[in-house]
N, C-alpha and C positions, 0 to 999 in steps of 0.2 A: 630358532630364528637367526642367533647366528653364523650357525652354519651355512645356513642360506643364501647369504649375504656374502659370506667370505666364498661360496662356491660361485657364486656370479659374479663375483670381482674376479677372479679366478680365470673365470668361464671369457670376461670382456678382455684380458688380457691376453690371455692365449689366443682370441681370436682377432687381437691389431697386431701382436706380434706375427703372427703369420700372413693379416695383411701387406705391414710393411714390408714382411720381408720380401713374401710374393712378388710383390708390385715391381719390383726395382729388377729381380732376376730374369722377370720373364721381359721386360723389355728388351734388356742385356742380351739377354740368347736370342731374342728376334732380329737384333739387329745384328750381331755378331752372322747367324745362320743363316741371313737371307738371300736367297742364290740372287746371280747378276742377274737383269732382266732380259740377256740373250740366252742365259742359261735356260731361263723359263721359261722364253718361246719356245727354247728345241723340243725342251721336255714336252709341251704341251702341243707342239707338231707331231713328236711320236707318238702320244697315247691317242692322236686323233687319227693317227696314220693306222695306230694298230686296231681301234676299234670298228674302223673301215674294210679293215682286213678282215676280223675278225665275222664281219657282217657279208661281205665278199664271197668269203668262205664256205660262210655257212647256207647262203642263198647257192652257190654251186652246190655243193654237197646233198644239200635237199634235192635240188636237181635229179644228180646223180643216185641218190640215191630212189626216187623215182623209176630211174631208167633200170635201177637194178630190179628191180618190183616186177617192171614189166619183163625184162629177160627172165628172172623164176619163172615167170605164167609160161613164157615162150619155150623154154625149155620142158616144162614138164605136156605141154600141148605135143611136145615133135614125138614123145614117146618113143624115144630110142637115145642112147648116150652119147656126150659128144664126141667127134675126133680126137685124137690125142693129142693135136695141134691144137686146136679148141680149146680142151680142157686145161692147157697148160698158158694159154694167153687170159685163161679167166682167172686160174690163179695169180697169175702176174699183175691184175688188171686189180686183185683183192688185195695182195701186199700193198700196191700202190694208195689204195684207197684208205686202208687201215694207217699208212704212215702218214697221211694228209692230215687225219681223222686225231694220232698223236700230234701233229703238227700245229695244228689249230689250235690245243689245249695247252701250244710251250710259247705262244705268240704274248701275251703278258710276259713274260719272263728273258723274253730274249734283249740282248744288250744293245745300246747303240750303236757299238762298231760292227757288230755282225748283222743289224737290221735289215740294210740293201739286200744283201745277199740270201736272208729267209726269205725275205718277203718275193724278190722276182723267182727262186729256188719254187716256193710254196703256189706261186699262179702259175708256173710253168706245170707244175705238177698238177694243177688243180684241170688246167687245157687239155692236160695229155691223159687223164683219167677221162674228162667228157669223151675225148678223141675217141680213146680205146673202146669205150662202153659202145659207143654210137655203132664201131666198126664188127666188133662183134654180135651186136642186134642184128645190122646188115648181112654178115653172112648165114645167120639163122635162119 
């Protein structure tokens, strides 16, 4: 019985001691850490910038990806291989789509100062993949 007693006594003390201490640090570092409040618009203009993008992105992509579906069928319908000029703007046409495709996966992770420059980089690239896709259905 008395053990029990002295292990609850025990038990209520280790647990205000770590209240107290708690209490007091964690304001301390709230107040101490907490970014200015233009810091926190930016931050929270860019994650809203990037999740736009990210949705941007992937709504073309889907697209595109689409349009490649239907070139497989178009191709394998002509039954005969493409030109060498053909085949080598469809390659081109696949590098491009594949590094959109990394692209899209490093958009969390890209930094403030280089954001402008992905983000116009990544819609120019995302225009010039639809572009290409379109121009080589056409000549099919």
């Amino acid at each position: 019985m008395l053990k029990i007693k002295n292990t609850i006594r025990l038990l209520f003390l280790v647990v205000g001691i770590i209240a107290f201490t708690g209490c007091g640090s964690g304001q301390k570092e709230k107040s101490e850490t907490s970014p200015v409040p233009e810091e926190t618009r930016a931050v929270q203009a860019l994650v809203e910038e990037r999740n736009e993008l990210v949705e941007q992105a992937s709504a073309e992509l889907s697209e595109v990806n689409e349009k490649v579906m239907k070139l497989n069928e178009m191709i394998e319908a002509r039954g005969e291989p493409l030109s060498e000029e053909l085949n080598n703007r469809v390659d081109s046409f696949a590098i491009l789509r594949q590094s959109i495709n990394e692209r899209v996966g490093l958009i969390e992770n890209v930094s403030v100062d280089d954001w402008e420059i992905f983000r116009e980089r990544l819609e120019a690239d995302l225009e010039e993949a639809n572009e290409d896709i379109e121009e080589i259905m056409q000549e099919l």
